[in-house]
C-alpha positions in Angstrom: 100.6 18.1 69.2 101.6 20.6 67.0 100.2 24.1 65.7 100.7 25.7 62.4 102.2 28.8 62.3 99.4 31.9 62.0 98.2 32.1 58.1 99.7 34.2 55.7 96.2 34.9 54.4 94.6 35.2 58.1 97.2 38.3 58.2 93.9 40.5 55.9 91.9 40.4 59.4 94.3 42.2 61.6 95.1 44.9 59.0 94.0 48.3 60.3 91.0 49.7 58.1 90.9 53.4 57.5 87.2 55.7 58.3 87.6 59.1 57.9 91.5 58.7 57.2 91.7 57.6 61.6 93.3 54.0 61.7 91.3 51.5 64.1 93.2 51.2 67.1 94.6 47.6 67.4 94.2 46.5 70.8 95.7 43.0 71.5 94.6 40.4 74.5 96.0 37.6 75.7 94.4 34.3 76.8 95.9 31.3 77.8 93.6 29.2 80.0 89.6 28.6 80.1 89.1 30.0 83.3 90.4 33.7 82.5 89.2 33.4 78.9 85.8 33.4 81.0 86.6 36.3 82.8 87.7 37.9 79.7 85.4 37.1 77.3 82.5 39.7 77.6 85.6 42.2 77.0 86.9 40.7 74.5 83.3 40.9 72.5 82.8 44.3 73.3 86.5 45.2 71.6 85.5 43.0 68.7 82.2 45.2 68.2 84.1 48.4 69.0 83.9 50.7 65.7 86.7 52.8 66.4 89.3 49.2 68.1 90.6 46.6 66.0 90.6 43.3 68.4 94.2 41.2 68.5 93.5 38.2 70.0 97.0 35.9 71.0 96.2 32.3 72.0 97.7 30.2 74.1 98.3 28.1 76.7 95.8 25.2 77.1 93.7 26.3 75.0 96.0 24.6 72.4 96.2 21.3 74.4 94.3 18.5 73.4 94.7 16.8 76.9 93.1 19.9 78.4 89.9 20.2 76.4 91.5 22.0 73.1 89.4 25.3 74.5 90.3 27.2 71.7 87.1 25.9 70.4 85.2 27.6 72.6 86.9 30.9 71.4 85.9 30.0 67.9 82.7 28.8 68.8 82.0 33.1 70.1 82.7 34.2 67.0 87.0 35.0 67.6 89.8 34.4 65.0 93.0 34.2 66.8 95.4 36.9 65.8 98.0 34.8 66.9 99.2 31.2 68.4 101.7 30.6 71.0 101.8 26.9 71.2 103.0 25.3 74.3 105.4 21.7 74.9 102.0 20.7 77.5 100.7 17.6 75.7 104.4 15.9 75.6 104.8 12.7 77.1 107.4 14.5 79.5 106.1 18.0 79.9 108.7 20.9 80.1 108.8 22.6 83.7 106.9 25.7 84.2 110.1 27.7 83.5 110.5 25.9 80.1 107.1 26.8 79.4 106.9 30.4 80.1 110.2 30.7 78.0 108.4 29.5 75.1 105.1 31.5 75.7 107.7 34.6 76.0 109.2 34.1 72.7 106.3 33.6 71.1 104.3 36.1 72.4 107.2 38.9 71.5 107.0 37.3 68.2 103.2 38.2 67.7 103.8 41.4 68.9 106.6 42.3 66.7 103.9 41.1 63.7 100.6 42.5 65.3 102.3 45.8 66.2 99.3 46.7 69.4 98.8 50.0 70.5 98.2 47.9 74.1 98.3 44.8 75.7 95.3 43.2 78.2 95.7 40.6 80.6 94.1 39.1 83.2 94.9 37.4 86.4 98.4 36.0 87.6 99.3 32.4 85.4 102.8 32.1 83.8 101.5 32.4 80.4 100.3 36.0 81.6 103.4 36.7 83.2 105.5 35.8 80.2 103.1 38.0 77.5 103.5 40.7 80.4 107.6 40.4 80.2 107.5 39.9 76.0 105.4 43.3 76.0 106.8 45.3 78.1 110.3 44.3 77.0 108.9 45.5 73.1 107.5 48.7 74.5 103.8 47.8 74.4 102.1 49.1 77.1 100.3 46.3 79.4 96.6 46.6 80.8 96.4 44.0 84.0 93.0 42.8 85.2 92.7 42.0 88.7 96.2 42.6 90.2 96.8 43.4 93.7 95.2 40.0 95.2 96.8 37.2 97.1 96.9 33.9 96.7 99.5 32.6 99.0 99.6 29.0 97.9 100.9 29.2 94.9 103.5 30.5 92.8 101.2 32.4 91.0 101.3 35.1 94.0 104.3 36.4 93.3 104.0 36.3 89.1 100.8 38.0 89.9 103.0 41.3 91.6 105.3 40.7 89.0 103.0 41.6 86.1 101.5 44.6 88.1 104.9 46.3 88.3 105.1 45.5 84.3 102.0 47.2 83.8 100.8 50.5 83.0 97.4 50.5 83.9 95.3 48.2 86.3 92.0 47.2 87.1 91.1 45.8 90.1 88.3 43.5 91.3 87.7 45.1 95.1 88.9 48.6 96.4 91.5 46.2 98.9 93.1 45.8 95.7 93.3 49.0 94.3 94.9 50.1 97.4 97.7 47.6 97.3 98.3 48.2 93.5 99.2 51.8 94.3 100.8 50.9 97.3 103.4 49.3 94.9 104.2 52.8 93.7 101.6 53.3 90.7 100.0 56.9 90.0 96.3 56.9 91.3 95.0 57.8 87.8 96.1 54.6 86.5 94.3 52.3 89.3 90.7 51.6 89.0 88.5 49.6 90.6 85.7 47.8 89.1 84.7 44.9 90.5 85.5 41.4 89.6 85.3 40.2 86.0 82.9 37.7 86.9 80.5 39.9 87.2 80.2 40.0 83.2 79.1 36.5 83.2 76.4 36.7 85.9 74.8 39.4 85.1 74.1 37.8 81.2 73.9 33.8 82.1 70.5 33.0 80.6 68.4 30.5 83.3 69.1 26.8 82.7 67.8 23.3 83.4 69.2 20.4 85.2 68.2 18.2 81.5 69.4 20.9 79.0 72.4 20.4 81.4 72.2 16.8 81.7 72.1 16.7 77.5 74.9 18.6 77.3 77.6 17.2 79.5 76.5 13.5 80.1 76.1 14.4 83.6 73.0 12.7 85.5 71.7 15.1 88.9 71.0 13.0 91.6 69.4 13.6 95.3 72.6 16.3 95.9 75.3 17.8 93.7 78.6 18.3 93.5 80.9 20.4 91.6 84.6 19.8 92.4 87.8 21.6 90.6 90.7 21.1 92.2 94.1 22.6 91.0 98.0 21.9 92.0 99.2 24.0 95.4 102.1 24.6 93.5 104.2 25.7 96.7 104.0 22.3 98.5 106.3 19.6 98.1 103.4 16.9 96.7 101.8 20.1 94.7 98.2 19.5 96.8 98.6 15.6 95.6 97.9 14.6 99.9 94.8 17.0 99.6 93.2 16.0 96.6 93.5 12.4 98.0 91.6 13.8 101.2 89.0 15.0 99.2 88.6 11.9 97.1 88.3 9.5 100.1 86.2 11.6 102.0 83.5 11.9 98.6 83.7 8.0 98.9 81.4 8.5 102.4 79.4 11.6 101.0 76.1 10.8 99.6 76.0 13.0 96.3 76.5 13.2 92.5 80.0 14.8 91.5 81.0 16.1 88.5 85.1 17.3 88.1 86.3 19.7 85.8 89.9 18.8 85.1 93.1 20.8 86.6 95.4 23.6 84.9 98.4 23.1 83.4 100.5 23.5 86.6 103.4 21.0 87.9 101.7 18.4 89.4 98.5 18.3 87.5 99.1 14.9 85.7 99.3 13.3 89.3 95.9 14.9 90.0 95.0 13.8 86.8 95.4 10.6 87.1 94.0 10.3 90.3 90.8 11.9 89.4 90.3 9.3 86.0 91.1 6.5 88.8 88.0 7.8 90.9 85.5 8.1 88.7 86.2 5.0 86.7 85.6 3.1 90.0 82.5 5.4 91.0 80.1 5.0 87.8 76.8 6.7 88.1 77.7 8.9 90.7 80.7 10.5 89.4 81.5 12.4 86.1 84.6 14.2 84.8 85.2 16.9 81.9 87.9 18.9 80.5 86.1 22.2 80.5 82.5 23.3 81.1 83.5 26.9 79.3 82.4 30.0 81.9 78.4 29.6 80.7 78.2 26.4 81.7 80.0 26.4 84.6 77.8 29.3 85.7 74.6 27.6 84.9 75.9 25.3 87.4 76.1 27.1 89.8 72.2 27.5 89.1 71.6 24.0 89.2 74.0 22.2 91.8 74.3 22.0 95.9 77.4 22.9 96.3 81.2 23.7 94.9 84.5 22.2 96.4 87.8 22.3 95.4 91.0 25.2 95.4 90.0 26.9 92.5 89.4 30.9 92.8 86.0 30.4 91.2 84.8 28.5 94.7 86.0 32.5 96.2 84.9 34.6 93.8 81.9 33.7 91.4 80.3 30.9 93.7 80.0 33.3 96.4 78.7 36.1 94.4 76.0 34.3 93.7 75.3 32.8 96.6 76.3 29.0 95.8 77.6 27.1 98.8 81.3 26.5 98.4 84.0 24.5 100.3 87.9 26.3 99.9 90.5 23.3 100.5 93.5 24.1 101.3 96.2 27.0 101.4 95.9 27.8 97.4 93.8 30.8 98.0 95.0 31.4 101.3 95.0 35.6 101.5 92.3 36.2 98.6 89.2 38.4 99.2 86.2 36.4 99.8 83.1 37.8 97.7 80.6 36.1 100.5 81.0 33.3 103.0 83.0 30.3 101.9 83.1 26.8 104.1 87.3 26.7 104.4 89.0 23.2 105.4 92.3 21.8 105.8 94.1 19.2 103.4 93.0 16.3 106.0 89.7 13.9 105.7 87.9 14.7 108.6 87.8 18.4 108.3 86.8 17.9 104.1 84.3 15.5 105.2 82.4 17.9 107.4 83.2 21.0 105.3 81.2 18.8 102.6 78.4 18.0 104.4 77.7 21.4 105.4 77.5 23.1 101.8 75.5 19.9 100.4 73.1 20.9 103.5 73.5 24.6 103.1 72.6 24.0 99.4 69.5 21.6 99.5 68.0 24.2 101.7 69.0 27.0 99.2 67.1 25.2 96.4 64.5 24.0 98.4 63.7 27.9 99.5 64.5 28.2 95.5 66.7 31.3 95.7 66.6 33.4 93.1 69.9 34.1 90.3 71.3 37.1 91.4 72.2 40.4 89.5 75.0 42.0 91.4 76.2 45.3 90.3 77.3 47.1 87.2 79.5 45.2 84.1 83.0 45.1 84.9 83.6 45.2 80.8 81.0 48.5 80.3 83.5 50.3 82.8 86.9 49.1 81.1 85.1 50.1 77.1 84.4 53.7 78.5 88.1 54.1 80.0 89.5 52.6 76.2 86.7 55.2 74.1 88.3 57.9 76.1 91.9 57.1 76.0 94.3 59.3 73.8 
């Protein structure tokens, strides 16, 4: 697959406009996958609308990869022009390591910045593809913003990237006071440490109400008696990268009575394996099982209006499912030392435990529709906090 270099003429919509002889302030952020682009894309709307901001938006990632939904379209479809591309070797037939990757997401994203000339630099979370536009800018000079640092996630390489770009960055916002703490436990001043909640927040507290057929029409999906909703992501510190797991998981939805619908993994090593394994299952499981690249963070949260239950390693079975009170299973170690946001059903890689785990959040669920619980609204937006701090910052 290959990208064309940014547009010569795209260049007119990152020039700074003048009011009142006071430059717009160009404040770049960086995306590279579809889970933080949902996290970050309620901030990233309020920059665009700024009067007084000029939004940089650098792209990357799979967001460029065909073979993992091409999610850039979902950027475009809110309205965004990329700034910038950083093009990734992901959709090769041999994929470069994760080292080879983040090389090339460093270079490029130092070359965007040496174009786009930022005043700052926001991130989110604790991927490669944040860690290398962390290194690129703070290398250049450009001051990094980190969205929520401080957390844990011993299963993966990811927890130590994560550290990584806090100590790269200038000023932090964290999704739980536990957080905060840590962060300026790592030596950073107090007044550069805030904590407001996680970004997830954004999302619930605007998702619109939803129906299982507007669903249904959308996604090819077809609800049955129970639902499931699995992702499931590489444990990049094992030796089979979650591979024995995700196996686990697959034979025991072979005895559990529901309707599944995957979402496909990241980008990490390992994730063709999973892949592969996950096309195998639901080829051989039609009318009860359905796979996409991407629901995009609206969907996926009108989901979690309309199914049982969640399963699977991914932080969104921690963070958002709990939130809102969806019944969620955790597999595994990947999230092993993360902050749970409400109670979450944890197992162990092996059938037996994943088995029962499932059982209980299908129960836990039917019971929660059944009593029909309503959508929550927890709290105050994340991205209203973060505008105020950027209005006020000289």
């Amino acid at each position: 697959m290959c990208w064309e270099a940014w547009p010569t003429a795209a260049m007119s919509q990152v020039k700074r406009s003048m009011d009142d002889n006071q430059a717009q302030r160009p404040i770049a952020v960086f995306t590279g996958s579809r889970a933080e682009y949902g996290l970050l894309r309620h901030l990233i709307t309020a920059i665009a609308a700024e009067p007084g901001l000029s939004l940089q938006l650098i792209v990357s990632g799979t967001h460029l990869s065909t073979g993992h939904g091409g999610t850039i379209a979902e950027i475009e479809a809110d309205g965004h022009n990329a700034a910038a591309l950083v093009p990734l070797s992901i959709d090769y037939e041999n994929p470069a390591s994760m080292a080879a990757l983040c090389a090339e997401a460093l270079q490029g994203v130092a070359q965007a910045l040496e174009r786009l000339q930022p005043e700052l630099l926001i991130l989110l979370g604790d991927r490669y593809e944040a860690f290398a536009a962390a290194s690129a800018s703070h290398l250049m000079g450009v001051p990094v913003v980190h969205l929520h640092g401080g957390e844990t996630t011993e299963g993966a390489v990811d927890d130590r990237l994560r550290h990584a770009i806090s100590q790269l960055s200038t000023w932090h916002f964290t999704a739980a006071e536990t957080y905060r703490c840590r962060i300026m436990a790592m030596g950073h001043p107090h007044e550069n440490v805030f904590n407001i909640g996680p970004m997830a927040i954004d999302g619930i507290l605007t998702t619109p109400p939803s129906s299982r057929k507007e669903f249904e029409r959308s996604t090819g999906f077809q609800f049955g008696s129970r639902n499931l909703l699995v992702t499931y992501h590489p444990e990049t510190l094992l030796a089979d990268r979650g591979i024995s797991g995700f196996k686990a998981l697959l034979k025991a939805l072979e005895y559990t009575d529901c309707h599944v619908l995957f979402t496909y993994p990241n980008a990490d090593s390992g994730s063709d394996q999973l892949l592969t394994l996950l096309r195998t299952f639901v080829n051989s499981n039609p009318g009860r099982s359905w796979a996409l690249p991407s629901l995009g963070q609206k969907r996926y949260l009108q989901a979690l209006q309309l199914f049982e239950a969640v399963a699977g390693n991914s932080s969104s079975g921690v963070i958002e499912a709990p939130l809102i009170g969806m019944p969620a299973l955790n597999i595994g170690n990947r999230q092993s030392g993360r902050l749970r946001f409400g109670h979450v059903c944890e197992a162990k890689g092996n059938q037996d435990e994943i088995h029962k785990g499932l059982k209980y959040v299908l129960e836990a669920g039917s019971n929660r529709r059944a009593a029909q619980q309503r959508w929550p609204k927890k709290d105050t937006s994340p991205t209203e906090r973060i505008m105020k701090w950027l209005r006020s910052l000289k």
